[in-house]
Structure formats: C-alpha cells, structure tokens
MARMI-735307 format. One record per atom (N, C-alpha, C): residue number from 1; residue in one letter; atom name; x, y, z. Coordinates in nm, 2 decimals. Example, Ala and Ser with C-alpha at 12.3 -4.5 7.8 and 13.67 -1.06 7.14 Angstrom:
2
@pos->1 code->A site->N u->1.32 v->-0.57 w->0.78 $
@pos->1 code->A site->CA u->1.23 v->-0.45 w->0.78 $
@pos->1 code->A site->C u->1.32 v->-0.33 w->0.78 $
@pos->2 code->S site->N u->1.28 v->-0.22 w->0.71 $
@pos->2 code->S site->CA u->1.37 v->-0.11 w->0.71 $
@pos->2 code->S site->C u->1.29 v->0.00 w->0.79 $
END
This chain:
64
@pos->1 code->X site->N u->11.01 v->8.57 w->12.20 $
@pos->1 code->X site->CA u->10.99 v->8.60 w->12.06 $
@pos->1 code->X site->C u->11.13 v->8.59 w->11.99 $
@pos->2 code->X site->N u->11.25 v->8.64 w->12.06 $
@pos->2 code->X site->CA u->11.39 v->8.62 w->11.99 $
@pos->2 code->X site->C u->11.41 v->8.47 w->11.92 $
@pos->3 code->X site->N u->11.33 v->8.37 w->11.98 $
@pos->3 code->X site->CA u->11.41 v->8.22 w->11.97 $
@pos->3 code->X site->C u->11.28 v->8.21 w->11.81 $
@pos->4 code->X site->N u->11.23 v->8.27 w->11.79 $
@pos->4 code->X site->CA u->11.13 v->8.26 w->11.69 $
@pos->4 code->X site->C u->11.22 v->8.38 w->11.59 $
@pos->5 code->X site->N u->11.24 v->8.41 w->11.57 $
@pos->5 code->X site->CA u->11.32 v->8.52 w->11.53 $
@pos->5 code->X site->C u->11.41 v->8.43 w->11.45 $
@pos->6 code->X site->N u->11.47 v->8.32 w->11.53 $
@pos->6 code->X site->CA u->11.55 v->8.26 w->11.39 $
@pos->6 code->X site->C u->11.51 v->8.17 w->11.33 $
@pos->7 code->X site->N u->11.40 v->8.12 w->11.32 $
@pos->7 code->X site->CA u->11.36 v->8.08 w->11.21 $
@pos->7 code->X site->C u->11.30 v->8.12 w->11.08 $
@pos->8 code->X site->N u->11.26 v->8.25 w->11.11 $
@pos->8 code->X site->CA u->11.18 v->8.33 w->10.98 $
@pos->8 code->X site->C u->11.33 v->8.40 w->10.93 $
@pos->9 code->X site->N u->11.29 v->8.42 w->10.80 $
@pos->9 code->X site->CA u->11.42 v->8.56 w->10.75 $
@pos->9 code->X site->C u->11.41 v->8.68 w->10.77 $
@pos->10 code->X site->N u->11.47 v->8.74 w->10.76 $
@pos->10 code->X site->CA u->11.50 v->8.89 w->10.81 $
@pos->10 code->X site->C u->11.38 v->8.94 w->10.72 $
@pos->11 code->X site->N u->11.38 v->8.97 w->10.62 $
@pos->11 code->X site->CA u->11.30 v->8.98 w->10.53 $
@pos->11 code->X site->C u->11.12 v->8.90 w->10.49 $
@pos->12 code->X site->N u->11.01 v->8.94 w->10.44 $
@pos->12 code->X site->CA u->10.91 v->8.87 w->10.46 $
@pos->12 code->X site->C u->10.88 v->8.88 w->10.34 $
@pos->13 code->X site->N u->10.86 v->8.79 w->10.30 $
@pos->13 code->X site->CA u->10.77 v->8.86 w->10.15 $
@pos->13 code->X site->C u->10.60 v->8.86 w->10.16 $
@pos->14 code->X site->N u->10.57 v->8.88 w->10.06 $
@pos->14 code->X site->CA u->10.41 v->8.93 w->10.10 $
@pos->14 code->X site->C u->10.29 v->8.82 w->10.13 $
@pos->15 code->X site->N u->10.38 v->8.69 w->10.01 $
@pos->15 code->X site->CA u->10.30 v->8.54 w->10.04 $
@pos->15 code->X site->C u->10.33 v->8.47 w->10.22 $
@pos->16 code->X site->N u->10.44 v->8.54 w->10.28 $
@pos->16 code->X site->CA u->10.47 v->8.49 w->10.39 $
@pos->16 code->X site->C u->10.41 v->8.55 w->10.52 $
@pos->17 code->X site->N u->10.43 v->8.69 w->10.50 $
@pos->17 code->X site->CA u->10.35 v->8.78 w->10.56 $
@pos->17 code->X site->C u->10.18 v->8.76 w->10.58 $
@pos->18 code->X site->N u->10.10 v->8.69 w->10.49 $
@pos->18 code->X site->CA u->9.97 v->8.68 w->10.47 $
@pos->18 code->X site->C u->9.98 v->8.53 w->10.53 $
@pos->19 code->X site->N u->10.07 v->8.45 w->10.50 $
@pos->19 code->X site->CA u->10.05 v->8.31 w->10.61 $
@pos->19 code->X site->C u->10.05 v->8.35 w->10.73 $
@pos->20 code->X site->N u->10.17 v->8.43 w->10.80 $
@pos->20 code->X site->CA u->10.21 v->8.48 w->10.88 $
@pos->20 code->X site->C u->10.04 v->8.52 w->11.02 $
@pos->21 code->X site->N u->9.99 v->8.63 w->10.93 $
@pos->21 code->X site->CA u->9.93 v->8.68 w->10.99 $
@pos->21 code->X site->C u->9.78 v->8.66 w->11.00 $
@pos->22 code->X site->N u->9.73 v->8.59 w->10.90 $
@pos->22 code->X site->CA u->9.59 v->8.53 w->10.86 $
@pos->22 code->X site->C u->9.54 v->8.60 w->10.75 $
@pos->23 code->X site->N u->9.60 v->8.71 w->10.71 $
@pos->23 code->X site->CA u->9.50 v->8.84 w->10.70 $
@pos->23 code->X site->C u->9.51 v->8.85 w->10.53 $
@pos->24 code->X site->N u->9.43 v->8.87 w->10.45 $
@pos->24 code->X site->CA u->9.37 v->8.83 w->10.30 $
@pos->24 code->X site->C u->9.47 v->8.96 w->10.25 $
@pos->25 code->X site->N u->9.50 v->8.95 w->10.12 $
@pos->25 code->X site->CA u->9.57 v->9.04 w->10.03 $
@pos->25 code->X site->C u->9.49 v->9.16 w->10.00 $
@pos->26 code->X site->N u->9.38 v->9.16 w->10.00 $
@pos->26 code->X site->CA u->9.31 v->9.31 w->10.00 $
@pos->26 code->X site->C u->9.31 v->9.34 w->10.16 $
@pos->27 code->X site->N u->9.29 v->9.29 w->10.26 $
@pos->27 code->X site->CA u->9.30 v->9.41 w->10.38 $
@pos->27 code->X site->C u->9.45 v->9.42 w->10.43 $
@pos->28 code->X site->N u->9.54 v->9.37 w->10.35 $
@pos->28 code->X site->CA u->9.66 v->9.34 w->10.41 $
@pos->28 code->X site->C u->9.70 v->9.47 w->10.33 $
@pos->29 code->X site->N u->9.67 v->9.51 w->10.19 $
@pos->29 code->X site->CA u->9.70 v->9.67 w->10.12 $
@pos->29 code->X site->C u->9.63 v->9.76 w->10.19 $
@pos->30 code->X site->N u->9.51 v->9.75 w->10.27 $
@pos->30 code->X site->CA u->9.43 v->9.88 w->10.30 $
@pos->30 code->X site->C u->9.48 v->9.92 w->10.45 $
@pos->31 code->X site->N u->9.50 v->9.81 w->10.46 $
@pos->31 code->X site->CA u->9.57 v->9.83 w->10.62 $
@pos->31 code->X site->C u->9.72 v->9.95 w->10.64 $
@pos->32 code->X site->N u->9.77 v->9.85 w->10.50 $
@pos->32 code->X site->CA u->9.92 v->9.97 w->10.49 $
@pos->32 code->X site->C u->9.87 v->10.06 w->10.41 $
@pos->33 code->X site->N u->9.81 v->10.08 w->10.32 $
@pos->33 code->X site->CA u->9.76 v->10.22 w->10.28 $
@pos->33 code->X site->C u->9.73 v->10.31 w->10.38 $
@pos->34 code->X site->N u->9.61 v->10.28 w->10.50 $
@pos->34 code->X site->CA u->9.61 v->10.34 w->10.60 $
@pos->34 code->X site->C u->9.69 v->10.35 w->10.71 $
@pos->35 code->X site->N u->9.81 v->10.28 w->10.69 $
@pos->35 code->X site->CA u->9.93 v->10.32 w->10.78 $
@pos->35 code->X site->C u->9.91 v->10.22 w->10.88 $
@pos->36 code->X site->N u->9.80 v->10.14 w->10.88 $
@pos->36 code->X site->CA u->9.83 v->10.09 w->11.02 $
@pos->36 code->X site->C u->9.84 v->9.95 w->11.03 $
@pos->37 code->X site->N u->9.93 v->9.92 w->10.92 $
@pos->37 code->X site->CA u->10.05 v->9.80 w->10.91 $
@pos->37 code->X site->C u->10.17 v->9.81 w->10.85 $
@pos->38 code->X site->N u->10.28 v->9.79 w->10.89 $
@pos->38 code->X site->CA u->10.41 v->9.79 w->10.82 $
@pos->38 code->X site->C u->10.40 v->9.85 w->10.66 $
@pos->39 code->X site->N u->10.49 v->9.92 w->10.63 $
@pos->39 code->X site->CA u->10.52 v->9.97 w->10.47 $
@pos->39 code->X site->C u->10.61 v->9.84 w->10.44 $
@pos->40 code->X site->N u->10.56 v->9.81 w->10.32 $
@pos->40 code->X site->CA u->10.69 v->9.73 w->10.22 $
@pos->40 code->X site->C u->10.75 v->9.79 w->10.16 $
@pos->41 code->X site->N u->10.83 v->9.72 w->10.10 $
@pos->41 code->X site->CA u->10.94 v->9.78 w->10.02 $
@pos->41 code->X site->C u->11.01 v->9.69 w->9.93 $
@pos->42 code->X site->N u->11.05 v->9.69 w->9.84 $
@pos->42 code->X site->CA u->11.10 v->9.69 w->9.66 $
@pos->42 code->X site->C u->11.21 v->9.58 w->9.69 $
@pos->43 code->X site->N u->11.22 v->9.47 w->9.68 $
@pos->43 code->X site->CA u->11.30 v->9.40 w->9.69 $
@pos->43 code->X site->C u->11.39 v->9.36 w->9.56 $
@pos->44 code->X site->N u->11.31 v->9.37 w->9.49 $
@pos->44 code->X site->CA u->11.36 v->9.37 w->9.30 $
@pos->44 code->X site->C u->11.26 v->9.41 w->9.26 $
@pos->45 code->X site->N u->11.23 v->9.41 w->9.12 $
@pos->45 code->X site->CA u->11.14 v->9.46 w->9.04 $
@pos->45 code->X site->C u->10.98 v->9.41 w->9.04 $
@pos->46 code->X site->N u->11.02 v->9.29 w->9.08 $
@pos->46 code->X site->CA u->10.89 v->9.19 w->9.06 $
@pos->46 code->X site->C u->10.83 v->9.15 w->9.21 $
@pos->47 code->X site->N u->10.92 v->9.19 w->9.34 $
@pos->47 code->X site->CA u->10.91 v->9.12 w->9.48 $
@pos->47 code->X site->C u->10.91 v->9.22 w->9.57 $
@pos->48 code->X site->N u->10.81 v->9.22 w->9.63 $
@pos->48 code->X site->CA u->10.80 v->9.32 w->9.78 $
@pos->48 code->X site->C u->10.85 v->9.22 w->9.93 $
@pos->49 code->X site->N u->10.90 v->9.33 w->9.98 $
@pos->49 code->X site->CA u->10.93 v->9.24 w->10.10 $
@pos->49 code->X site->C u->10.86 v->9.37 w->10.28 $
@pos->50 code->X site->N u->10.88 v->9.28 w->10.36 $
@pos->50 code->X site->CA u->10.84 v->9.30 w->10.44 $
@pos->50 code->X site->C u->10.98 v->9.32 w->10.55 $
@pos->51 code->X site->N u->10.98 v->9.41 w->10.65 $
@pos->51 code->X site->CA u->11.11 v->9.39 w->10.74 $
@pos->51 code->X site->C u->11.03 v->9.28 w->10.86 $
@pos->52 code->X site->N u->11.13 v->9.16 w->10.88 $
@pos->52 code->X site->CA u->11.00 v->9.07 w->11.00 $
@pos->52 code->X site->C u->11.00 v->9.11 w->11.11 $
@pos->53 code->X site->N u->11.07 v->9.18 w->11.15 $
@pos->53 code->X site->CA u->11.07 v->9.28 w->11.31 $
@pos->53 code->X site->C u->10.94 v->9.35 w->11.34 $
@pos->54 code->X site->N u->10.87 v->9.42 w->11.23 $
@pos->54 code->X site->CA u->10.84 v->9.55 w->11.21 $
@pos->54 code->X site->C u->10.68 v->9.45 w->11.21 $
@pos->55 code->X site->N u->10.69 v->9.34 w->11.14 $
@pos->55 code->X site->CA u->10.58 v->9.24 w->11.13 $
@pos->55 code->X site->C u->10.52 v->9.19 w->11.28 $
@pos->56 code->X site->N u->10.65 v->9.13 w->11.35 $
@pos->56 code->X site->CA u->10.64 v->9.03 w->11.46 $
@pos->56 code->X site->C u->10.54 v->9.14 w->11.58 $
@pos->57 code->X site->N u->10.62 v->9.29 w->11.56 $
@pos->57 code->X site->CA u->10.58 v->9.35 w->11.65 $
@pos->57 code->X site->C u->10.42 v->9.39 w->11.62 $
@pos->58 code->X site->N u->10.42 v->9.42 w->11.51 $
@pos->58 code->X site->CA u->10.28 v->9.49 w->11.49 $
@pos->58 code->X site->C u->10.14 v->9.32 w->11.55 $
@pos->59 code->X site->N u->10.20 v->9.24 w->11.52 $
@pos->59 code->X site->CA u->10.15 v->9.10 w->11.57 $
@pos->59 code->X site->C u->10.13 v->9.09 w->11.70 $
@pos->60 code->X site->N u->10.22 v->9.16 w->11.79 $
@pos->60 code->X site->CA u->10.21 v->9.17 w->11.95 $
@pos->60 code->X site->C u->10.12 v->9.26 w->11.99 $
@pos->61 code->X site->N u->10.17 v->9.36 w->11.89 $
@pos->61 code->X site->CA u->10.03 v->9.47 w->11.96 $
@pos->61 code->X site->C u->9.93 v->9.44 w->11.95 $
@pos->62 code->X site->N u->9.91 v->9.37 w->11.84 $
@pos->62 code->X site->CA u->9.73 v->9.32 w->11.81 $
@pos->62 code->X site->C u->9.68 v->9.24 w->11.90 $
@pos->63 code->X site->N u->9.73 v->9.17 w->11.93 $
@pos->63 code->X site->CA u->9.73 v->9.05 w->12.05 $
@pos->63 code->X site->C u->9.68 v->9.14 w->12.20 $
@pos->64 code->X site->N u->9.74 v->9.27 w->12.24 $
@pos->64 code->X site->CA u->9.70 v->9.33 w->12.37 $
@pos->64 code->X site->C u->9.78 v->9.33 w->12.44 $
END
C-alpha cells in the first residue's frame, strides 16, 4: 500500500474520495455522520478534504 501512497495526495477531496471508493455522495455523508467513515475537514471555504491515510485504511478494513 506505501508504493500507492505516492501517487494519491496527502489530502482527498470529496470528488476523489467517491472515485476512490465507489460509494455515492449521499451514503458517503451518512456513513460519516454515523461515524463509520473518516471525518472531513474545511480545506477553504468552498472545499472539504479528506486525510488519504485515514481513507486507504478504512478501504482495508472493508476488504477483511
């Protein structure tokens, strides 16, 4: 997973995060509303971002 690590940016934004992971923009909010995906966070006023660590992992676990 490290050698994948450098291709993405540190950061994820929300349109990247939803390629990323398959998963539609309404269950991708209910998920983190219910906590059981990554919190974003305020990148500027207009841009949420994602940490991609916090992404990659929650990706592994789902996997088994």
């Amino acid at each position: 997973m490290a050698n994948n690590n450098l291709q993405l940016p540190l950061f994820l934004t929300r349109n990247q995060v939803i390629a990323l992971t398959s998963l539609s923009r309404s269950t991708l909010y209910r998920l983190e509303r219910d906590s059981l995906f990554p919190k974003s966070f305020k990148m500027s006023k207009r841009r949420v971002g994602y940490m991609r660590d916090e992404v990659l992992i929650w990706l592994t676990e789902r996997r088994g």
